[in-house]
C-alpha positions as YAML, in Angstrom:
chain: A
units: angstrom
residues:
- id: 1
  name: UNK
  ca: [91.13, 110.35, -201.89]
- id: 2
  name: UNK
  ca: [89.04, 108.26, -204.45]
- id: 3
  name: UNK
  ca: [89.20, 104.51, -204.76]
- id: 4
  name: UNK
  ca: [88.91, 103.22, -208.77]
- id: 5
  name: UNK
  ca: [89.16, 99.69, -209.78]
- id: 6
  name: UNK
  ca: [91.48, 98.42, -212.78]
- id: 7
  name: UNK
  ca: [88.59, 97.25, -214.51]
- id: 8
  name: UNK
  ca: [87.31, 100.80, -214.27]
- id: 9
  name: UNK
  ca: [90.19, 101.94, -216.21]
- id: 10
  name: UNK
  ca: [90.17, 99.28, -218.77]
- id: 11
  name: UNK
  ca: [92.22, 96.65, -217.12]
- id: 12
  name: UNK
  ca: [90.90, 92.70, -216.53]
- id: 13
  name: UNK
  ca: [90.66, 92.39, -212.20]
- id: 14
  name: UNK
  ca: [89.20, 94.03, -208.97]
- id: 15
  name: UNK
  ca: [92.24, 95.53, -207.60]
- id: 16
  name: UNK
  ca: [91.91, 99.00, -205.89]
- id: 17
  name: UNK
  ca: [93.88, 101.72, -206.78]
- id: 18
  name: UNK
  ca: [93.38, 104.60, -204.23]
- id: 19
  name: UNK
  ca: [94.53, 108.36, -205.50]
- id: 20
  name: UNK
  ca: [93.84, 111.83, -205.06]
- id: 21
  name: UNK
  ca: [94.02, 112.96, -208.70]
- id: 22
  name: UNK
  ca: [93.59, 110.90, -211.85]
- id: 23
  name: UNK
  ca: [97.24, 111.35, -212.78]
- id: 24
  name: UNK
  ca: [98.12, 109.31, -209.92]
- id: 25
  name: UNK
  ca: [95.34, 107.02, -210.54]
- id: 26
  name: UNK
  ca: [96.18, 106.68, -214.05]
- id: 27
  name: UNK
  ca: [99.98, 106.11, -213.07]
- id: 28
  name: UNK
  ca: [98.82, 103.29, -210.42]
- id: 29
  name: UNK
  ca: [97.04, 101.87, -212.94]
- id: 30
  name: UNK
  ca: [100.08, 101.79, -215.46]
- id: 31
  name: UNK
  ca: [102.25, 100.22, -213.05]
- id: 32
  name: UNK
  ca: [99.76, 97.51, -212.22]
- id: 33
  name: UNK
  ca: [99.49, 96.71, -215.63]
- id: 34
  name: UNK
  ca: [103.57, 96.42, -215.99]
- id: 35
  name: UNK
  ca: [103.35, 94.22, -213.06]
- id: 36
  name: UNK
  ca: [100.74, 91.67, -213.90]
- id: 37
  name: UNK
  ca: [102.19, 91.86, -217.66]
- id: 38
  name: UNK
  ca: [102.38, 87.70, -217.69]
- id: 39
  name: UNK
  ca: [99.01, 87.85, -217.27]
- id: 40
  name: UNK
  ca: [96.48, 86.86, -219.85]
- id: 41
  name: UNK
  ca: [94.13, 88.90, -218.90]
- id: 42
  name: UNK
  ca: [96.14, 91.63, -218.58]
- id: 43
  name: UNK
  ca: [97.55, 91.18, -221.41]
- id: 44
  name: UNK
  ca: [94.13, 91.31, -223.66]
- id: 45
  name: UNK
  ca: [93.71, 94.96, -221.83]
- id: 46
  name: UNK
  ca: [96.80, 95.97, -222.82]
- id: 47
  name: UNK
  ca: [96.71, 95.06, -226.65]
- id: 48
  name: UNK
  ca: [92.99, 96.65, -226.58]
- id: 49
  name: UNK
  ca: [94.79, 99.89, -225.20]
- id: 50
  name: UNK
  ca: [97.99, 99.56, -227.33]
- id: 51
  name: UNK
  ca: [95.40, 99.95, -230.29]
- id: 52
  name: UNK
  ca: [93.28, 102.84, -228.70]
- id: 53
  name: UNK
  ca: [96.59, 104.46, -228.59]
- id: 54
  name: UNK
  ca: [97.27, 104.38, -232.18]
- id: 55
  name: UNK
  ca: [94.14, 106.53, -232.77]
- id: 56
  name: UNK
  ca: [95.01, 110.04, -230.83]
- id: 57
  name: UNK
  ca: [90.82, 111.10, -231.14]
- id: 58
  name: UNK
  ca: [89.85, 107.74, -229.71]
- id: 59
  name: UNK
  ca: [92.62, 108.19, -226.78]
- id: 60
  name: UNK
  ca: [91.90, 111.31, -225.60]
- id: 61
  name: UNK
  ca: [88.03, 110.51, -225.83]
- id: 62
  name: UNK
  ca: [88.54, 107.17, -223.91]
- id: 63
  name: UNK
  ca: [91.23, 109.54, -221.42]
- id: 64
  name: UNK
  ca: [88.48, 112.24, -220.93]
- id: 65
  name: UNK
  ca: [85.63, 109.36, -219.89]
- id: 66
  name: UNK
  ca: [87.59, 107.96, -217.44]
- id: 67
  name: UNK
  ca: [88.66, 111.22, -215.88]
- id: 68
  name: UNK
  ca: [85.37, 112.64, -215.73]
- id: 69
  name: UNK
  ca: [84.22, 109.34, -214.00]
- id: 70
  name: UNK
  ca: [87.02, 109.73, -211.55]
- id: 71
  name: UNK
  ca: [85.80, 113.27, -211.04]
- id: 72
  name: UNK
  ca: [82.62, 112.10, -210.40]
- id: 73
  name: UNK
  ca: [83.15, 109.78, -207.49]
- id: 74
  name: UNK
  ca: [82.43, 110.76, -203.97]
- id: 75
  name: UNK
  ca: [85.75, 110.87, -201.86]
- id: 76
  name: UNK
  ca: [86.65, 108.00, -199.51]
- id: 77
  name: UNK
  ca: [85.38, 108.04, -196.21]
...
């Protein structure tokens, strides 16, 4: 289990996600974003994402740094 924070993946706050792989994290991190939607905050990650999306290069680039610091993280204790 690794512990990533949703500013590590892009978002705007400190919330923990805790996951074993970084689909799961990814998918925790997803459905954090849904829920905290009203947010301003939140929502400034999610337009800067919406337009990383529209380039496929930049995506998978931004996709492959935050697996690979996922990877990189020591396991929970």
């Amino acid at each position: 289990m690794k512990t990533m924070t949703c500013t590590q993946l892009g978002g705007a706050c400190e919330t923990e996600f805790h996951a074993e792989t970084f689909e799961e994290m990814a998918a925790m991190s997803k459905n954090h974003g849904m829920e905290m939607r009203e947010d301003p905050a939140h929502q400034e990650a999610m337009q800067k994402m919406m337009e990383l999306m529209q380039d496929s290069d930049a995506m998978a680039k931004w996709f492959a740094e935050r697996q690979e610091a996922f990877e990189a993280l020591p396991e929970d204790s």
